[in-house]
C-alpha positions in Angstrom: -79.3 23.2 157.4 -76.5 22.2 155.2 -74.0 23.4 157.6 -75.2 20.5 160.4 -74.2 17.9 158.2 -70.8 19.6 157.9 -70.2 20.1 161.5 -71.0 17.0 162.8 -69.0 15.1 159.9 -66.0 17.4 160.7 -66.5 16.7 164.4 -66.7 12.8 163.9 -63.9 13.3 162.1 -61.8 15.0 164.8 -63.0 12.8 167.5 -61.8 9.5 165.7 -58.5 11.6 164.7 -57.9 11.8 168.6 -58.7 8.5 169.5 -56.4 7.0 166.9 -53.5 9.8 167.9 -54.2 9.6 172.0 -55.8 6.3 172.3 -54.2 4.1 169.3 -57.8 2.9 168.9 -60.5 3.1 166.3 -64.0 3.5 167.6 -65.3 3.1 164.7 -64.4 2.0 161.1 -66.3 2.8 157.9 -64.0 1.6 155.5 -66.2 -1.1 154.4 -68.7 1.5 153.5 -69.3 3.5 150.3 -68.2 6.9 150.1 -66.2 6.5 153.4 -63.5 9.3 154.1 -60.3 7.3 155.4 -63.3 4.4 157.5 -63.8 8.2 159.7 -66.7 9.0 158.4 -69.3 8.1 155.9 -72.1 9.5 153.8 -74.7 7.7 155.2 -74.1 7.6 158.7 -73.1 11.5 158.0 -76.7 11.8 156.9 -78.3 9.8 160.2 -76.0 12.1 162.5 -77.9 15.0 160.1 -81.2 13.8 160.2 -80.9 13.0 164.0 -80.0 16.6 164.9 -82.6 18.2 163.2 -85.3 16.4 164.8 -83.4 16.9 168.2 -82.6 20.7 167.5 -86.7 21.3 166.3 -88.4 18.8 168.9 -86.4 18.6 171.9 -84.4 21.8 172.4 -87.0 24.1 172.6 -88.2 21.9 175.3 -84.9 22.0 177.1 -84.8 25.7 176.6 -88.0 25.9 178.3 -86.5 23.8 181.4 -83.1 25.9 181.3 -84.9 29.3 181.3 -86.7 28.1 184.0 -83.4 27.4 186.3 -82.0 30.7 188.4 -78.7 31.9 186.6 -76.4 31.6 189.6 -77.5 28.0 189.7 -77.1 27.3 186.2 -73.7 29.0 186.4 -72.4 26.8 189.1 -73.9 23.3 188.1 -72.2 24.1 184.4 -68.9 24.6 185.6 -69.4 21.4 188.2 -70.1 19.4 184.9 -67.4 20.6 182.9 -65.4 19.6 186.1 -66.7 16.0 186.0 -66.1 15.7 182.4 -62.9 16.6 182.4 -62.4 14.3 185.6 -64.3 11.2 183.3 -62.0 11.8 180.4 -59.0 11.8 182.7 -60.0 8.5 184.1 -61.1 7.2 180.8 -57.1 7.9 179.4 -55.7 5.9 182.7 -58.0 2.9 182.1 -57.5 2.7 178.5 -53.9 2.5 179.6 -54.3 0.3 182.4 -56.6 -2.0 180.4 -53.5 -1.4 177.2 -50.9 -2.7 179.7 -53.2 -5.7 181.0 -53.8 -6.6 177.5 -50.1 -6.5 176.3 -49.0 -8.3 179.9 -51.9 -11.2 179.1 -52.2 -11.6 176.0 -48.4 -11.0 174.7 -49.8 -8.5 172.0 -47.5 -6.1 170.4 -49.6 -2.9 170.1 -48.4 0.0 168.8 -47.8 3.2 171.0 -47.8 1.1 174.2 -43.7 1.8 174.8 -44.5 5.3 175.9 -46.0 4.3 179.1 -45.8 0.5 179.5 -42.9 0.8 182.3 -44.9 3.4 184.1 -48.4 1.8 184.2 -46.8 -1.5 184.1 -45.2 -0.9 187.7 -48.8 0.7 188.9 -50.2 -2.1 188.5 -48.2 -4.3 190.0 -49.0 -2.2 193.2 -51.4 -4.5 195.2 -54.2 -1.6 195.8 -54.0 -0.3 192.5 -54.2 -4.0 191.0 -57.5 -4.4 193.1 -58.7 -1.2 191.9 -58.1 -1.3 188.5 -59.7 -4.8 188.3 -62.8 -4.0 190.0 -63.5 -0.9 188.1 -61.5 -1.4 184.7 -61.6 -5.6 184.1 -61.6 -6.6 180.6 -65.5 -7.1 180.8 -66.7 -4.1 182.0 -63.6 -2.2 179.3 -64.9 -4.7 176.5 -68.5 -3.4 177.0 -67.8 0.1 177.5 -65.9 -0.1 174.1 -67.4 -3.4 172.5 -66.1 -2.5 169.1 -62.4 -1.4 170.5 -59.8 -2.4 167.9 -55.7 -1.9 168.6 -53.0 -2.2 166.0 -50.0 -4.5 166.7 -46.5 -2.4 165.7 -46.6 -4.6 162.2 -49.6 -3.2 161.0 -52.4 -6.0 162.4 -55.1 -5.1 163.5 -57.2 -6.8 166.4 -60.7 -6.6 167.7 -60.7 -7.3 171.2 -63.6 -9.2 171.2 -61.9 -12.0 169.5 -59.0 -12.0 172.0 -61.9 -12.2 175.0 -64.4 -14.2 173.5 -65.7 -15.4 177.1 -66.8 -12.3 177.5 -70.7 -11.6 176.5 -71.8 -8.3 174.4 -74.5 -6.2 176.3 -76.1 -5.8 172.9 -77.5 -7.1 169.9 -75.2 -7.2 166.6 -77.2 -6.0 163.9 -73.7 -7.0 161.5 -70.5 -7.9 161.9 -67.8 -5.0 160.2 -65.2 -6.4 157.5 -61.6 -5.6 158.0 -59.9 -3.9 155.3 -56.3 -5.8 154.5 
């Protein structure tokens, strides 16, 4: 039971090492928190992730089970590797609107951010391609980005750090804020 704990701090871990490394951006930030592990990961949200998997793994797995049993294997084959298609698909397009959204944010709002230069002359030039512009700001504009990531932060190349939601403060949260995180200096 102990080992659930582990593996889902380890995981939270790893995901928020590959968004800052991929992405530049922290989904999340602990530091504020006691007994934090570099604002990755903290005790207690380590033991809400716990406690949450436990009732999930004893209450609603078996039920799933129950459903997945019930599903022919050729089936179950097929629609598995049509969703591992669609996720990959979903993280691909999730990487080129970061970076779209990245390059809209540097373009608008002058901001320096750090690991922009690798692609800012690429996506930069995409975007000023009429149908690409009308794509990207029907399906990636700053709202629907902003609530899709409402606690997205970048780093400027001198070390700042900025929310987003301070740089589009017309834009609305979709939910309520329960309290409002602490930068560390």
């Amino acid at each position: 039971m102990h080992g659930g704990f582990i593996i889902g701090s380890v995981i939270e871990y790893v995901v928020s090492v590959i968004g800052e490394v991929m992405f530049h951006i922290k989904w999340w930030d602990y530091s504020n928190m006691p007994f934090n592990i570099n604002g990755r990961i903290c005790v207690w949200f380590s033991i809400f992730w716990g406690l949450l998997a436990i009732y999930l793994m004893t209450h609603i797995n078996p039920k799933i089970d129950k459903l997945i049993d019930k599903i022919p294997k050729n089936i179950l084959k097929n629609t598995t590797i049509i969703l591992i298609i669609l996720i990959v698909i979903d993280f691909l397009i999730t990487c080129f609107a970061l970076k779209m959204f990245y390059v809209r944010l540097v373009n608008d709002y002058a901001l320096d951010i750090q690991g922009v230069d690798e692609y800012l002359e690429k996506y930069t030039a995409l975007y000023e391609n009429p149908q690409i512009k009308q794509f990207v700001d029907t399906h990636f504009s700053n709202e629907k980005m902003l609530k899709t990531f409402p606690n997205i932060k970048v780093t400027q190349k001198d070390g700042t750090v900025v929310w987003i939601c301070d740089i589009l403060t017309d834009i609305q949260p979709y939910y309520f804020r329960v309290f409002t995180p602490k930068l560390s200096k």
